[in-house]
C-alpha positions in Angstrom: 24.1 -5.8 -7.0 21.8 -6.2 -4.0 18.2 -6.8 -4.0 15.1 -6.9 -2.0 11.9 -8.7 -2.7 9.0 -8.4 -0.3 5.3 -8.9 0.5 3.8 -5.9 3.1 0.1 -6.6 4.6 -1.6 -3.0 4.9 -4.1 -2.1 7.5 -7.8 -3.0 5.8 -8.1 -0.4 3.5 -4.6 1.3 3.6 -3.0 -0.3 0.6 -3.3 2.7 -1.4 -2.4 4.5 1.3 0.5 2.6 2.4 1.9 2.7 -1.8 1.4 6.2 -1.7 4.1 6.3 1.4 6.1 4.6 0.1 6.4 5.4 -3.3 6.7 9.8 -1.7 10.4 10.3 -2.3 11.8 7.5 -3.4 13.8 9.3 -6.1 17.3 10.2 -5.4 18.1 7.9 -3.4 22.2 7.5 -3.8 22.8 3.8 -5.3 19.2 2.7 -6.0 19.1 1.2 -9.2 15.3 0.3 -9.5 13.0 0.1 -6.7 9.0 -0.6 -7.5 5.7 -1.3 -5.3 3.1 -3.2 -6.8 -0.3 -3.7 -5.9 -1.0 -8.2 -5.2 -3.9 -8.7 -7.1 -4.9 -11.6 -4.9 -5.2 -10.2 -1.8 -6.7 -6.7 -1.6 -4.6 -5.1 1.1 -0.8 -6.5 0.1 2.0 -4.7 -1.3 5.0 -6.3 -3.1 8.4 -4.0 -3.0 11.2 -5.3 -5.0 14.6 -3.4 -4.9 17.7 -3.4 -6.7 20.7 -1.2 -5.5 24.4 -0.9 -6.1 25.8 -2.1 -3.1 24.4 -3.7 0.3 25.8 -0.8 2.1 24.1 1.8 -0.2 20.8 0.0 0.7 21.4 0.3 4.6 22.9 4.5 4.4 19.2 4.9 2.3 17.5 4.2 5.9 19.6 7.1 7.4 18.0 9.1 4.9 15.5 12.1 5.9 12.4 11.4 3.6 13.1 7.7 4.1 13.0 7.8 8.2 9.5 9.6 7.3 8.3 7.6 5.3 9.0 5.0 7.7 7.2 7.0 10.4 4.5 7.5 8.2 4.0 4.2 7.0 4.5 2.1 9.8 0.6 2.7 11.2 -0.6 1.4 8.2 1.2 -1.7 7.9 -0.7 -4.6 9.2 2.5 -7.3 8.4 5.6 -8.2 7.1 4.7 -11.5 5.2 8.0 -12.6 3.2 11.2 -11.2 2.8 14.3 -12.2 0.4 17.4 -11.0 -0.3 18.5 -11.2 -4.0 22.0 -10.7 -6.1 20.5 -9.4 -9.3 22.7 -9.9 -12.6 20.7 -8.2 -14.6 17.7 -6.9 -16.7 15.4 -4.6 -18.5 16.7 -1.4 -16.9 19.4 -2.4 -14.5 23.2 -2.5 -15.9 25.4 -5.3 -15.5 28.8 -5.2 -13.3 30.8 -4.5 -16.4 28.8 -1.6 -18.0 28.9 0.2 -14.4 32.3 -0.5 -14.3 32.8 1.4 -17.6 30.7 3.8 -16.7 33.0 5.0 -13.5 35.8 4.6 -15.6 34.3 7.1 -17.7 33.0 9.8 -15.2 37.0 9.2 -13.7 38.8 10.5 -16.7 35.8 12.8 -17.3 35.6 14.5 -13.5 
């Protein structure tokens, strides 16, 4: 797995705004495995995304994507900053399936399809 954890600065004022972009059409997206926005409750106008997708390359073909190029358009005048970035390998967790069980998984949906 391939992950993403980062901390986004809105505009004063735009947080909402700026979740509300980002969070518009998220679903769908081909080898995202969890992706959440959360509001910091420290500092009224940062974000915190974390994502968690299949494969590194299924992250960078989501940015090719229609309704994420606009919501990249659309969010980008309301983002003050980029504060701190990280890439993660996940193993694991509430909601997210390890190597093995997708492994079985596409075994399955081969003898299946």
């Amino acid at each position: 797995m391939y992950g993403l954890i980062g901390k986004m600065t809105a505009k004063p004022g735009q947080r909402d705004a700026l979740a509300e972009v980002l969070l518009d059409g998220v679903s769908g997206m081909p080898g995202c495995l969890s992706y959440v926005v959360a509001l910091d409750p420290t500092n009224a106008d940062a974000l915190w995304i974390t994502e968690v997708w299949d494969t590194k390359e299924s992250h960078e073909a989501s940015l090719l994507l229609p309704a994420v190029k606009d919501a990249i358009a659309r969010g980008m005048p309301l983002i003050a900053g980029m504060d701190t970035s990280t890439i993660t390998e996940p193993v694991g967790g509430h909601g997210l399936t390890s190597a093995a069980e997708r492994e079985e998984r596409r075994a399955e949906q081969t003898i299946i399809g």
